[in-house]
N, C-alpha and C positions, 0 to 999 in steps of 0.2 A: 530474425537476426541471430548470427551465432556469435557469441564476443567472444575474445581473445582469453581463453582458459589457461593458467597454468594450477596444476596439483601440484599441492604442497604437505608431506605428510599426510595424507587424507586429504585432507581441506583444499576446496578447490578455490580458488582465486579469479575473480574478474575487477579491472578497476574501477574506482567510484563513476567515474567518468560512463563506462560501459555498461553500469550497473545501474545510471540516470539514466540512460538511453532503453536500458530495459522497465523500468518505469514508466518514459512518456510512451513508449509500445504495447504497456497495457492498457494507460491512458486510451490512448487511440482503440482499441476495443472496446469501450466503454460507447452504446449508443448517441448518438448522438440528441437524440431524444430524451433521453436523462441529463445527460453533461448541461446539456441546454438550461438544466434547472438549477444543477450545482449556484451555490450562492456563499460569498462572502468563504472562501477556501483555501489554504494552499497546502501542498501537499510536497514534503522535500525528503530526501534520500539522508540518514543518519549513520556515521557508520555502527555506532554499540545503541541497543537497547538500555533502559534502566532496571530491565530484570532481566537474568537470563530466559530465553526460548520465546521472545516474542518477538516475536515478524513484524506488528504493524499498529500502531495506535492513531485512538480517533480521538481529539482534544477537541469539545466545541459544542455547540446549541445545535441539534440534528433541526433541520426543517421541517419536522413534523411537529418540535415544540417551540417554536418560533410565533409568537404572538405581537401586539400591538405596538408593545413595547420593545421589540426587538430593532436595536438601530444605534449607532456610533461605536459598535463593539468589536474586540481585536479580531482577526479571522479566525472560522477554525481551523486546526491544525491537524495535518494527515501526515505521519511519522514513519515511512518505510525502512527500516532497520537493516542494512546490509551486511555485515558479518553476520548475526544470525541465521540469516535466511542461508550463505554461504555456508556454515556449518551443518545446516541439516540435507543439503542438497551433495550427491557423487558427480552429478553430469552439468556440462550446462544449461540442457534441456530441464533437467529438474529445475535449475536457478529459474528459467524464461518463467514456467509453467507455476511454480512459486510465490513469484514476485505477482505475476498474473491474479493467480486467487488471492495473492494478501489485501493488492490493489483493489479487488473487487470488493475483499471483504468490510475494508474500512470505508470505501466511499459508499457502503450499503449503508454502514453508521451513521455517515453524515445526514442519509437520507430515513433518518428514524430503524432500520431495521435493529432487530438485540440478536445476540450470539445466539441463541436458539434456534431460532427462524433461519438464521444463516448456515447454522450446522446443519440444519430439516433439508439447504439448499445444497448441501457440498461446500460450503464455504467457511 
């Protein structure tokens, strides 16, 4: 998908709206053989971070420490940060490609992976 760009000072602009749509489109790369395991998740589009330069937060019990007593608990929460991500990107292709690895990298969280192992991946 190419959304509706304009540059603004540097900063390039896509709307929230465009910017969810490029979200559920990484979504949709995501295997279907994983997603399948995704449990108790939701994952929404924010426009500011709570600190500057972070693309994407993973709030929640990953599945790999999910035990016995795991049950009647809020979901976890997957935080894509959109003006961020828009400021560190010149193209809209960097935004897609972006949003792409942020998406991957958080819902690798969910599924036990740590920043380490994720950086080892590209992510």
């Amino acid at each position: 998908m190419a959304p509706s760009v304009a540059q603004n000072e540097d900063v390039i602009e896509i709307s929230r709206a465009a910017f969810e749509e490029l979200v559920g489109e990484a979504l949709d790369t995501i295997p279907p053989e994983l997603t399948a395991h995704m449990r108790n998740v939701v994952i929404v589009v924010e426009d500011d971070a709570p600190e500057p330069g972070l693309l994407g937060l993973y709030q929640g019990v990953p599945l790999t420490e999910r035990g016995d007593w795991y049950g009647g608990v809020l979901p976890d929460h997957i935080s894509i940060y959109r003006t961020e991500i828009l400021q560190i990107c010149e193209t809209a292709e960097q935004v897609v490609e972006e949003v792409r690895v942020t998406v991957v990298h958080e819902i690798a969280h969910h599924f036990g992976i740590d920043d380490e192992r994720l950086h080892r991946l590209g992510y």
